[in-house]
TIMI-2910 file (N, C-alpha, C, CB; in pm, 1 decimal, decimal comma, always signed):
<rs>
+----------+----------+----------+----------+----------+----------+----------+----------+----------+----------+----------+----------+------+
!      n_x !      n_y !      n_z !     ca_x !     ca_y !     ca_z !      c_x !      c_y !      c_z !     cb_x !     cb_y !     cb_z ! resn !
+----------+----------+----------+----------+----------+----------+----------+----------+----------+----------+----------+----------+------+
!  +8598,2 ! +12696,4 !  +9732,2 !  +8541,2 ! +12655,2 !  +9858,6 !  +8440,2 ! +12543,2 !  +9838,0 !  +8476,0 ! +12773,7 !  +9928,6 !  Unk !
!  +8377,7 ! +12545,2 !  +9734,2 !  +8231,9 ! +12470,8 !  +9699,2 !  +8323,1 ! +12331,7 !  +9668,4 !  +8114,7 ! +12548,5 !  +9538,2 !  Unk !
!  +8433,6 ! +12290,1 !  +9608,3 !  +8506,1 ! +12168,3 !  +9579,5 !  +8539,8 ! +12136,1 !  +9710,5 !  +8627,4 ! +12177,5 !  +9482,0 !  Unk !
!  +8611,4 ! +12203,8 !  +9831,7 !  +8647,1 ! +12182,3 !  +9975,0 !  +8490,0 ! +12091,6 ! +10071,2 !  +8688,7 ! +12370,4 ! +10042,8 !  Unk !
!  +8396,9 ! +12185,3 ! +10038,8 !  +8281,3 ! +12145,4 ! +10045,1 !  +8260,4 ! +12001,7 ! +10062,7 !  +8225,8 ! +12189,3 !  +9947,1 !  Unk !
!  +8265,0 ! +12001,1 !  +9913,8 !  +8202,9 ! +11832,8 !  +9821,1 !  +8348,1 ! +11766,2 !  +9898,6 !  +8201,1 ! +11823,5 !  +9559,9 !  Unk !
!  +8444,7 ! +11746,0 !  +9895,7 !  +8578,5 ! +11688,2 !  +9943,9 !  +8570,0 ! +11623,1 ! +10095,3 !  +8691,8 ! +11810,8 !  +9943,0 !  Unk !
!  +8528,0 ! +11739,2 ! +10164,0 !  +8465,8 ! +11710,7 ! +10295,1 !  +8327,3 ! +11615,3 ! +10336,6 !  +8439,2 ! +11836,9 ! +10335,6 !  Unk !
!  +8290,7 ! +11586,7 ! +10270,2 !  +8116,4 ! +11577,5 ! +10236,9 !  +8169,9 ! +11412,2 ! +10223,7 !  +8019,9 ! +11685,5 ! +10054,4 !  Unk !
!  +8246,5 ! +11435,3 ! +10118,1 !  +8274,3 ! +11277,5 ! +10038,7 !  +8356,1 ! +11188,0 ! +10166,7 !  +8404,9 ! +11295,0 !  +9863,6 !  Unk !
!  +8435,4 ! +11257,1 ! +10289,5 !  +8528,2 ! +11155,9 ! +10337,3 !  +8471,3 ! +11207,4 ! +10452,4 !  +8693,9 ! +11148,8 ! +10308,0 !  Unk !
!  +8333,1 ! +11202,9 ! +10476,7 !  +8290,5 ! +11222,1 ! +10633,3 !  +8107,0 ! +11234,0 ! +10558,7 !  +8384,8 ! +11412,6 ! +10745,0 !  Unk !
!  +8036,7 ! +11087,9 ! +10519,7 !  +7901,0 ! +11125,1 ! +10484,0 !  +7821,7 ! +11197,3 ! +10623,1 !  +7821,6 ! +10980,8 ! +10428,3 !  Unk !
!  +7835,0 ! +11182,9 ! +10793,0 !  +7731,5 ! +11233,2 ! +10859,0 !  +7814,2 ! +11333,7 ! +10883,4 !  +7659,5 ! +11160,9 ! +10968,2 !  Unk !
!  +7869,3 ! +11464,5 ! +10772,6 !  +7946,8 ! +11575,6 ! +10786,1 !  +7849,6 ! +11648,4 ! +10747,0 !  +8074,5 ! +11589,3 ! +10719,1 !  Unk !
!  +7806,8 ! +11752,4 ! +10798,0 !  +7709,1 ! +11877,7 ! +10768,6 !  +7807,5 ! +11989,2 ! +10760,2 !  +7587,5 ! +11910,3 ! +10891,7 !  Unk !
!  +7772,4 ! +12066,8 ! +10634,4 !  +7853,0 ! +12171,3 ! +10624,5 !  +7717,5 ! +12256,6 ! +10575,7 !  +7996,8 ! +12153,7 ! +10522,8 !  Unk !
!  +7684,1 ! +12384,7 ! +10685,1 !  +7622,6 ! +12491,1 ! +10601,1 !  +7677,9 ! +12614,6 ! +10596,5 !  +7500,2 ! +12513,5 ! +10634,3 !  Unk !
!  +7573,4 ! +12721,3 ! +10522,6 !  +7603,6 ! +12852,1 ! +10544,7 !  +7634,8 ! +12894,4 ! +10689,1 !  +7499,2 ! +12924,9 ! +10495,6 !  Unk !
!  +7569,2 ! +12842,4 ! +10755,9 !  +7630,6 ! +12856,5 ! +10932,7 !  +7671,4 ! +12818,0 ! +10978,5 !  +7599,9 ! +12859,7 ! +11025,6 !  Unk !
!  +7788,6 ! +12741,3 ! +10930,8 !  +7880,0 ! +12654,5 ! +11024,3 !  +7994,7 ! +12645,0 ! +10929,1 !  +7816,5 ! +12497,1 ! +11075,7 !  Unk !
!  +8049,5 ! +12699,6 ! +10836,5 !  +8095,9 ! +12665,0 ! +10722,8 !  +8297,9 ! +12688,8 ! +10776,5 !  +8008,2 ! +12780,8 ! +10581,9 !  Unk !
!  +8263,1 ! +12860,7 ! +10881,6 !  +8377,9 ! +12893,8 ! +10935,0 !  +8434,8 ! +12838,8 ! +11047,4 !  +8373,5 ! +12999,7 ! +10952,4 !  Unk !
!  +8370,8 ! +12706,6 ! +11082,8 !  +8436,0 ! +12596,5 ! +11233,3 !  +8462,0 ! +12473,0 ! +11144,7 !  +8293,7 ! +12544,3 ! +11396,8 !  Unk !
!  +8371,7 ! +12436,0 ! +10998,8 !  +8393,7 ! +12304,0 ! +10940,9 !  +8589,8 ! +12288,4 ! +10863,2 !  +8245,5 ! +12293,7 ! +10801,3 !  Unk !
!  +8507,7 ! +12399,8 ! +10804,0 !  +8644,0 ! +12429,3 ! +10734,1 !  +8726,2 ! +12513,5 ! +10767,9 !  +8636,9 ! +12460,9 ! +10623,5 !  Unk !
!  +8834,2 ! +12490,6 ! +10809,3 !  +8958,1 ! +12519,7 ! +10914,0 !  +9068,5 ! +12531,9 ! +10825,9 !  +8991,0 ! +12398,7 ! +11031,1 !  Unk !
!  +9047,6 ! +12518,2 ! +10695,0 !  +9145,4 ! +12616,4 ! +10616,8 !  +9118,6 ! +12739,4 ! +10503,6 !  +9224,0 ! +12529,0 ! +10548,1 !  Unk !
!  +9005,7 ! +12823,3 ! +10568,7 !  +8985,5 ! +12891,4 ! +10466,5 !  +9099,2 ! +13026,9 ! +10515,4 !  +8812,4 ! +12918,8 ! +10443,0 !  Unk !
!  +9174,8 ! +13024,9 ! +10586,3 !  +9281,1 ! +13060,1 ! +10554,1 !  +9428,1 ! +13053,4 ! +10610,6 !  +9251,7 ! +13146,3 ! +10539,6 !  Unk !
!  +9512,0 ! +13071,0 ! +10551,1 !  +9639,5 ! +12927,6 ! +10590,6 !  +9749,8 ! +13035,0 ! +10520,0 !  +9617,9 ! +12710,3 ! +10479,2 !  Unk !
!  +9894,2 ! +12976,6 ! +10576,7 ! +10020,2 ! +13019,1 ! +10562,7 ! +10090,6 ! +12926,7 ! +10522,1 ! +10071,3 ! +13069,1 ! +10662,1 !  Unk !
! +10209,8 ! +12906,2 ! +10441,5 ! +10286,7 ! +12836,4 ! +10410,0 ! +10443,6 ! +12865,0 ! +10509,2 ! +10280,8 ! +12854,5 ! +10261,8 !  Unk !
! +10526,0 ! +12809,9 ! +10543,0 ! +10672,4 ! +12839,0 ! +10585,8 ! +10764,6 ! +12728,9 ! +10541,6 ! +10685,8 ! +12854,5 ! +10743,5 !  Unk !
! +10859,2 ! +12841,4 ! +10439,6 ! +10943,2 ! +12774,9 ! +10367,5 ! +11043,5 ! +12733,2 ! +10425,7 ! +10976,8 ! +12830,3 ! +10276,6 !  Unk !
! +11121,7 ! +12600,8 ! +10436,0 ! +11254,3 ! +12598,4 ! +10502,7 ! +11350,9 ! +12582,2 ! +10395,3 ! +11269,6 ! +12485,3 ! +10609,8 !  Unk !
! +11494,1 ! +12600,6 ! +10447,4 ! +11603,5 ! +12547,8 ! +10384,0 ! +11599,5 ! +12382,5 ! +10422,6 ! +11740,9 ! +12630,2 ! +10433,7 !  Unk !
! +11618,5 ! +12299,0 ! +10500,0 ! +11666,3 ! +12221,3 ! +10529,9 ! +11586,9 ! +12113,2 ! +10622,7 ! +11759,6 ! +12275,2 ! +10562,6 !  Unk !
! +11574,9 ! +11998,8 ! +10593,8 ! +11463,2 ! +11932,9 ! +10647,0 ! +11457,6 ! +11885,6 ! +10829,4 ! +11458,1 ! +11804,0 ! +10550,0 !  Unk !
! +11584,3 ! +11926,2 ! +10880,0 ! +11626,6 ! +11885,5 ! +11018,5 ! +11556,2 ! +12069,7 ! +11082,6 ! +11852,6 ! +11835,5 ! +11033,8 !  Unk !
! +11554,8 ! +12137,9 ! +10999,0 ! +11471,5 ! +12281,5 ! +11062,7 ! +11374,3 ! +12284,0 ! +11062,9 ! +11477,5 ! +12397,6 ! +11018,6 !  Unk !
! +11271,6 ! +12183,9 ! +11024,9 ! +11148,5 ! +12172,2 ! +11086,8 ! +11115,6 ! +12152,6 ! +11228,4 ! +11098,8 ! +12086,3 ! +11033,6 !  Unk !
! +11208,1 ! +12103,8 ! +11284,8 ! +11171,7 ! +12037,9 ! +11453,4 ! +11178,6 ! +12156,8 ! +11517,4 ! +11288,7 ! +11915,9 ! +11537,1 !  Unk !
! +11227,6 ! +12292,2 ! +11489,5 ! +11258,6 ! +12394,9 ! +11574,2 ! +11143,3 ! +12466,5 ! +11554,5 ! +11385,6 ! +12468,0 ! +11551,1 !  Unk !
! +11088,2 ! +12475,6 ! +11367,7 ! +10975,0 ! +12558,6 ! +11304,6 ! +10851,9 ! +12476,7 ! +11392,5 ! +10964,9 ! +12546,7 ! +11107,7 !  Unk !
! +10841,5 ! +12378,2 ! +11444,1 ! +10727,9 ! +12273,1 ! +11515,0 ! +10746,8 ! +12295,6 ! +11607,1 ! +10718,7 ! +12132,5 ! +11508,7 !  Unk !
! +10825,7 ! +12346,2 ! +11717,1 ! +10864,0 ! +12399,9 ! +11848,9 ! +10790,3 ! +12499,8 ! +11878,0 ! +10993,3 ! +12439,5 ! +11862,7 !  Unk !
! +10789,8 ! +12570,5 ! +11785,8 ! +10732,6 ! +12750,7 ! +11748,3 ! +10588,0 ! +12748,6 ! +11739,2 ! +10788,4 ! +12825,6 ! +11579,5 !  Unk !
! +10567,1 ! +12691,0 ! +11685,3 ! +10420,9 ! +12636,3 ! +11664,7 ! +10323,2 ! +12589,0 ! +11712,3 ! +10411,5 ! +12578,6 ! +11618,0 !  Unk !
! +10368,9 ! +12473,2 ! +11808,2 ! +10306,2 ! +12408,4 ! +11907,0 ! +10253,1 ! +12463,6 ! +12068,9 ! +10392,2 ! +12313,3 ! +11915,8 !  Unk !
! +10398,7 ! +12564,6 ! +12111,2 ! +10469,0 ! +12626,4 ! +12160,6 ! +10360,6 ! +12759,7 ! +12187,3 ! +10596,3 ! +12631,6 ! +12080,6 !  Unk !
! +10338,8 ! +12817,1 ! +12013,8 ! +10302,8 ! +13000,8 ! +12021,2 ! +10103,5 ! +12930,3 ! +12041,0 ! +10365,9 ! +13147,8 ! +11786,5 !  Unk !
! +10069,9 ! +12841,7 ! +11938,8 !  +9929,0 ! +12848,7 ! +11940,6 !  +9846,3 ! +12708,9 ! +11986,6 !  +9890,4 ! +12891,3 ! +11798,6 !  Unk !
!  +9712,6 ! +12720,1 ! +12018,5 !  +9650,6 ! +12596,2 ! +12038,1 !  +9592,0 ! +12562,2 ! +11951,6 !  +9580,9 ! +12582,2 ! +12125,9 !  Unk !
!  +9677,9 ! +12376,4 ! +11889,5 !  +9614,1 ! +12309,9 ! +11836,7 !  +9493,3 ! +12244,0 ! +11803,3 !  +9650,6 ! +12283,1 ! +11847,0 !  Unk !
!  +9427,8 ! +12241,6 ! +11688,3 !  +9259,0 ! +12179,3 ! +11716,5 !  +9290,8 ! +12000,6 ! +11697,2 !  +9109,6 ! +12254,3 ! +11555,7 !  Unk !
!  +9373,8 ! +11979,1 ! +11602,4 !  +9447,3 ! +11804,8 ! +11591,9 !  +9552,8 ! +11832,4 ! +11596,0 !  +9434,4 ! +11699,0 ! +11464,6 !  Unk !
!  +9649,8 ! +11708,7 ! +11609,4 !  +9706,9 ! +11677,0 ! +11586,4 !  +9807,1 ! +11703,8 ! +11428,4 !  +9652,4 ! +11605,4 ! +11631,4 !  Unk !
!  +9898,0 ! +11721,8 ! +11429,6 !  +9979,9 ! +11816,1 ! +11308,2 ! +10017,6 ! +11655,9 ! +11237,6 ! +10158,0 ! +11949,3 ! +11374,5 !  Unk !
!  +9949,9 ! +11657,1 ! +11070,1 !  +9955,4 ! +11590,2 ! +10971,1 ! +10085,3 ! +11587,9 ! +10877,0 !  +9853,0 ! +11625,4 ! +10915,2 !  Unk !
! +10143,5 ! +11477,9 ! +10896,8 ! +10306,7 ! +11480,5 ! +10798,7 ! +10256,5 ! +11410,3 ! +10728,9 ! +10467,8 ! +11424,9 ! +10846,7 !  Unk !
! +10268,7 ! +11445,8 ! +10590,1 ! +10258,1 ! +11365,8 ! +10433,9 ! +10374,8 ! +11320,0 ! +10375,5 ! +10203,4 ! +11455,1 ! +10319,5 !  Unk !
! +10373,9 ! +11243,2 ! +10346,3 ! +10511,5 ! +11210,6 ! +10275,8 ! +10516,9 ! +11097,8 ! +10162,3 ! +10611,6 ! +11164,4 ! +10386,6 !  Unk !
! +10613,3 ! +11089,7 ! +10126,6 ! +10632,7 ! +11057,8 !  +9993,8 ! +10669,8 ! +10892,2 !  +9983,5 ! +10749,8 ! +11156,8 !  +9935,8 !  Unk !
! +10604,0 ! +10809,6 !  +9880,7 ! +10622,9 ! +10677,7 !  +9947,2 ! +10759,9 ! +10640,1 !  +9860,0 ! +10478,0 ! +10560,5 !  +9931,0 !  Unk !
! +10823,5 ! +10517,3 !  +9992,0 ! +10957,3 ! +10560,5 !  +9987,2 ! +11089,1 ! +10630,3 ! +10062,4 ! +10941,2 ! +10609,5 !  +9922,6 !  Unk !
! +11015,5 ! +10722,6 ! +10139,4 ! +11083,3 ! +10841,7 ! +10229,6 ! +11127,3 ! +10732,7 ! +10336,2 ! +10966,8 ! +10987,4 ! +10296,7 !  Unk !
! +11270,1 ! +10751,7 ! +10393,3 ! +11297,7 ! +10670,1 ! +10519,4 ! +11262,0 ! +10661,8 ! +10623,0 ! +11375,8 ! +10671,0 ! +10553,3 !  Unk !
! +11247,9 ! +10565,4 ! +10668,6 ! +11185,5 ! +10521,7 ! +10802,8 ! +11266,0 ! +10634,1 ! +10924,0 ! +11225,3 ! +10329,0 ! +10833,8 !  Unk !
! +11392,3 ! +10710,1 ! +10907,6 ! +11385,9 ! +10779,3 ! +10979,2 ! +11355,0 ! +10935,4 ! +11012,4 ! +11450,8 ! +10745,8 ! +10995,4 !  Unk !
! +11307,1 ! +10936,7 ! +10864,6 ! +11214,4 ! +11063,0 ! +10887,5 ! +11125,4 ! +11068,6 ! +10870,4 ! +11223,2 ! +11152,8 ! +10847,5 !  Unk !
! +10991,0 ! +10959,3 ! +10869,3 ! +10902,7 ! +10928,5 ! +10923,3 ! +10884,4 ! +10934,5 ! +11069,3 ! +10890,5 ! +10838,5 ! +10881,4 !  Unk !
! +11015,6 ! +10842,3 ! +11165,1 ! +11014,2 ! +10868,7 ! +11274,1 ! +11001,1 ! +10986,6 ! +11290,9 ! +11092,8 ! +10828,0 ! +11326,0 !  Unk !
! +11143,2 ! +11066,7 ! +11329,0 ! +11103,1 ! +11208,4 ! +11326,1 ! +10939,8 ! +11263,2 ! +11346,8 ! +11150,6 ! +11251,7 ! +11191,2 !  Unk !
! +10868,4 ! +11261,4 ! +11245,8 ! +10721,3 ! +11300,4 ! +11301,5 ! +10659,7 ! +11241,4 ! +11413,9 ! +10626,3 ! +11278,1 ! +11207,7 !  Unk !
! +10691,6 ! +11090,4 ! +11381,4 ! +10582,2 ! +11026,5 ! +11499,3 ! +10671,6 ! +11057,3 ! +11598,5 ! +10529,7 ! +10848,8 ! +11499,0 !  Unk !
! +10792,9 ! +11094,4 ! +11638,9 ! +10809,0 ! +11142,1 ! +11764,0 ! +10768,8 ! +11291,6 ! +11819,7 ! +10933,4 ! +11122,9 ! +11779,6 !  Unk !
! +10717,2 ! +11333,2 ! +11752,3 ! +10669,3 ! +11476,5 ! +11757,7 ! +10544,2 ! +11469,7 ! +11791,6 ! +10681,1 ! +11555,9 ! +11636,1 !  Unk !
! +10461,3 ! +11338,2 ! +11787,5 ! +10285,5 ! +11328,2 ! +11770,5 ! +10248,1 ! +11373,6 ! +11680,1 ! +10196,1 ! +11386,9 ! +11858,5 !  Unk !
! +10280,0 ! +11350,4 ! +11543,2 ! +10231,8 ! +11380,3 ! +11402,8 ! +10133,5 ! +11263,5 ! +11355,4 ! +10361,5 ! +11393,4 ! +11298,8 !  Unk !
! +10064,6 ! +11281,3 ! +11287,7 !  +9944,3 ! +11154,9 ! +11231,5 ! +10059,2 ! +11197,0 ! +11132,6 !  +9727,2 ! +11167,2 ! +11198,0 !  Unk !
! +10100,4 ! +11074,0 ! +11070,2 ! +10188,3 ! +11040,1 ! +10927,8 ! +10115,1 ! +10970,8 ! +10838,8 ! +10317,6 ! +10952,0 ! +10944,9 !  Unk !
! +10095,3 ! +11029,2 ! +10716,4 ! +10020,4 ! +10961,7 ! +10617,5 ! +10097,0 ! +11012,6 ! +10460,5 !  +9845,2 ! +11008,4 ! +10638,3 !  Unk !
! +10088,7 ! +10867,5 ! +10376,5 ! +10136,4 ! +10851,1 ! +10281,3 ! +10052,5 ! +10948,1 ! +10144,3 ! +10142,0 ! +10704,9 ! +10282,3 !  Unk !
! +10121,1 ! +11049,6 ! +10133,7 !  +9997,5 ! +11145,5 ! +10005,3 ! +10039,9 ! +11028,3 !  +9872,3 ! +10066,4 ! +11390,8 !  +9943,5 !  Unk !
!  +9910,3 ! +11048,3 !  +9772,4 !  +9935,1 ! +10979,5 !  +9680,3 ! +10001,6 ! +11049,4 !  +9587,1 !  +9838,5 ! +10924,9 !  +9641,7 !  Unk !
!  +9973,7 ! +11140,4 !  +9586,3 ! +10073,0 ! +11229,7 !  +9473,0 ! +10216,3 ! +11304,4 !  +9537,0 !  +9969,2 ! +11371,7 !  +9405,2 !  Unk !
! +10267,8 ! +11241,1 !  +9621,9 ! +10422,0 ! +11249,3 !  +9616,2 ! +10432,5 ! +11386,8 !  +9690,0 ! +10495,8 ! +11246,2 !  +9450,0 !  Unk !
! +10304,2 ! +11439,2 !  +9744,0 ! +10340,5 ! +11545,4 !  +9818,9 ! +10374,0 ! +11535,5 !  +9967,8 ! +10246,5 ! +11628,0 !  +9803,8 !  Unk !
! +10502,9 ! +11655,1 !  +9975,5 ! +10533,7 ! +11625,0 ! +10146,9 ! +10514,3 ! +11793,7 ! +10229,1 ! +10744,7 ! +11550,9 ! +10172,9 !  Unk !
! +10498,9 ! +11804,9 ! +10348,2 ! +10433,7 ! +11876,3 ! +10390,3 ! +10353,1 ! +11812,7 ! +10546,1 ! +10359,7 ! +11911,9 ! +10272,2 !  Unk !
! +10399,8 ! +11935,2 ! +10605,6 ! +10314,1 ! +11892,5 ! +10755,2 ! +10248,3 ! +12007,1 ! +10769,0 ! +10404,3 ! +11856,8 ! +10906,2 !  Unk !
! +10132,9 ! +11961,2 ! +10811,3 ! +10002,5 ! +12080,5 ! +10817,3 !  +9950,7 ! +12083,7 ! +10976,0 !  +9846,3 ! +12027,9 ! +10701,3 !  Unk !
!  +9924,2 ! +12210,5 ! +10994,5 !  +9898,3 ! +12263,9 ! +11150,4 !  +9755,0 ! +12309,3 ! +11130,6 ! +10008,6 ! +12403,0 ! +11212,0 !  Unk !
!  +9670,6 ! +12292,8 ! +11231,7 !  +9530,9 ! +12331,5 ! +11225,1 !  +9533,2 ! +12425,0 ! +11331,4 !  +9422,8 ! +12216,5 ! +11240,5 !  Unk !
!  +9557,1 ! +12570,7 ! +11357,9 !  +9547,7 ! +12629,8 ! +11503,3 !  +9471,0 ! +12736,8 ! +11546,3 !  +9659,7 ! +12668,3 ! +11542,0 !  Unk !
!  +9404,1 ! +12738,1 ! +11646,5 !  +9355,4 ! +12833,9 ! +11690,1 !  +9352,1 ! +12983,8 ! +11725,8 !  +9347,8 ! +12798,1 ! +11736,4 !  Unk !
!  +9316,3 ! +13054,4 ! +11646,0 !  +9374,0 ! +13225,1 ! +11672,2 !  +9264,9 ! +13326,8 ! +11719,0 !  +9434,6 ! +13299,5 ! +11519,0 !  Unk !
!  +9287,1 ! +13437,5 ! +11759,8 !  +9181,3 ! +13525,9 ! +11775,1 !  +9267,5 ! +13662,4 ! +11728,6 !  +9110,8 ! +13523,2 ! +11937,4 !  Unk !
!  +9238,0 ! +13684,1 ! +11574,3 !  +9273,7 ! +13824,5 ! +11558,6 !  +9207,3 ! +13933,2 ! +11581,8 !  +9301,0 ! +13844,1 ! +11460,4 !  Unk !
!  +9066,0 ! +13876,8 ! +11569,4 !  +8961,0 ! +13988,8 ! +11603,4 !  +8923,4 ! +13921,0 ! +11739,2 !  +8819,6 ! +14013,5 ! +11483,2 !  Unk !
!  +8804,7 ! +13953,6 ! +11804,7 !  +8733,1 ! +13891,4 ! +11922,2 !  +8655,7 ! +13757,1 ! +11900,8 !  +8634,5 ! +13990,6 ! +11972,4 !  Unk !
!  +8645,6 ! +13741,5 ! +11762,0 !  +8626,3 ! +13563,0 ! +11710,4 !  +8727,1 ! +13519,3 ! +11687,8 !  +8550,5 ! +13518,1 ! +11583,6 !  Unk !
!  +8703,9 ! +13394,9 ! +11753,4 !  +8775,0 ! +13242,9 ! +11711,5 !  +8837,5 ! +13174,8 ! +11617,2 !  +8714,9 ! +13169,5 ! +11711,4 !  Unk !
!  +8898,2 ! +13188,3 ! +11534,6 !  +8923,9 ! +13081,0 ! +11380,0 !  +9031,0 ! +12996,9 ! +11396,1 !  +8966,3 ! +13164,3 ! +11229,1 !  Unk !
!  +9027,1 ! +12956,9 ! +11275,5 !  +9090,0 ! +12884,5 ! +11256,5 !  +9204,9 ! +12876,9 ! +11155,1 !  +9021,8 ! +12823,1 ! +11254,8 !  Unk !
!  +9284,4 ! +12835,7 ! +11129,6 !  +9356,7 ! +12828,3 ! +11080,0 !  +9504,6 ! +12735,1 ! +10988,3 !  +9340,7 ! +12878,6 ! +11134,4 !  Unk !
!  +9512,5 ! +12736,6 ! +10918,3 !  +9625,2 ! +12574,5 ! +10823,8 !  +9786,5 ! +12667,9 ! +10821,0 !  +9547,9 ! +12518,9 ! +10557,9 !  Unk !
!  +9865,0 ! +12612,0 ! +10851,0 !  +9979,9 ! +12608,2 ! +10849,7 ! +10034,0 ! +12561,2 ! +10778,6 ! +10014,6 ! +12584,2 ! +10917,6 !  Unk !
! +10132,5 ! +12528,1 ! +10660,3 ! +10152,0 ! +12453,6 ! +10580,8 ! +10335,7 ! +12472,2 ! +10627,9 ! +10075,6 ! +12491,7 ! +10428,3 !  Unk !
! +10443,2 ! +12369,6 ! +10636,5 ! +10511,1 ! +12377,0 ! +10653,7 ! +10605,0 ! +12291,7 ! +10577,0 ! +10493,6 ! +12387,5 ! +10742,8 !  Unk !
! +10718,3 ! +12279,5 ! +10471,1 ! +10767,9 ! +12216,7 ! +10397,5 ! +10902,1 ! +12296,4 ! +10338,5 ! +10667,9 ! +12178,5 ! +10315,4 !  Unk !
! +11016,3 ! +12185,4 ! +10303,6 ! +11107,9 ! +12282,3 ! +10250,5 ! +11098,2 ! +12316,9 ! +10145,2 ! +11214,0 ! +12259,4 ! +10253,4 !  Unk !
! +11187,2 ! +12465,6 ! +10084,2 ! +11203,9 ! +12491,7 !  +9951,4 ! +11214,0 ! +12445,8 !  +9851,2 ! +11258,7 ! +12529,4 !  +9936,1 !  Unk !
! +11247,9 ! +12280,6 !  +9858,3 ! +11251,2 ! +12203,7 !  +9781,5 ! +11122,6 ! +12127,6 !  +9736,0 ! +11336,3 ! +12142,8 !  +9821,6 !  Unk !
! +11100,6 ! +12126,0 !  +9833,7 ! +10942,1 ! +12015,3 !  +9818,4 ! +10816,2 ! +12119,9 !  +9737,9 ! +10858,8 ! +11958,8 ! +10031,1 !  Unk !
+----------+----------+----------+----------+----------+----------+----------+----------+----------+----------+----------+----------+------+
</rs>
C-alpha cells in the first residue's frame, strides 16, 4: 500500500493521501480480475459492468504498442480512456462503486483475456 501511496503522490504532487482518507484515495485496495477466452467477449463482460454498477471514471484500456487500430477503436467506442502501458500490458480496468456493508467503496475490476 505504502508503494501505491508514493505512486500516487508522484503523478498527482497537490494529492493528499492520509490515514483518513486513504479508503476514497485509493480505489483499489480491493479489486477482481475476469478472465476471458476471447477478445470480442469483452464488449458483453463491459455491458455487465457498466450496466450492474456506478462508475467513479471512466474504464482505462491499456494496450500494447502496436495493437490495431481496430481494437483500439473498439474501446474508444465504448468511452474507454486508451492508453499505451509501457510494459506491454493489456487490460481494461473499472473503478466502481459498491456498498457491501452500509459504507461506500470502492473498487478495481481488472478485465483481460487468458492470454494476456
Amino acid at each position: 500500500m505504502l508503494e501505491k501511496v508514493v505512486r500516487k503522490r508522484l503523478e498527482s504532487k497537490e494529492r493528499i493521501i492520509t490515514v483518513n482518507n486513504y479508503e476514497e484515495e485509493l480505489t483499489d485496495l480491493a479489486g477482481i480480475r475476469i478472465l476471458h477466452l476471447f477478445k470480442g467477449d469483452w464488449q458483453r463482460i463491459h455491458k455487465f459492468i457498466t450496466n450492474t454498477w456506478e462508475l467513479l471514471e471512466a474504464p482505462t484500456a491499456y494496450y500494447r504498442k502496436g495493437d490495431s487500430g481496430e481494437v483500439l477503436s473498439m474501446f474508444t467506442k465504448q468511452n474507454c480512456e486508451v492508453k499505451e502501458h509501457p510494459a506491454g500490458y493489456r487490460s481494461v480496468h473499472y473503478i466502481v462503486e459498491t456498498s457491501p456493508t452500509k459504507t461506500k467503496r470502492y473498487v478495481e475490476i481488472q478485465v483481460r483475456t487468458i492470454f494476456e
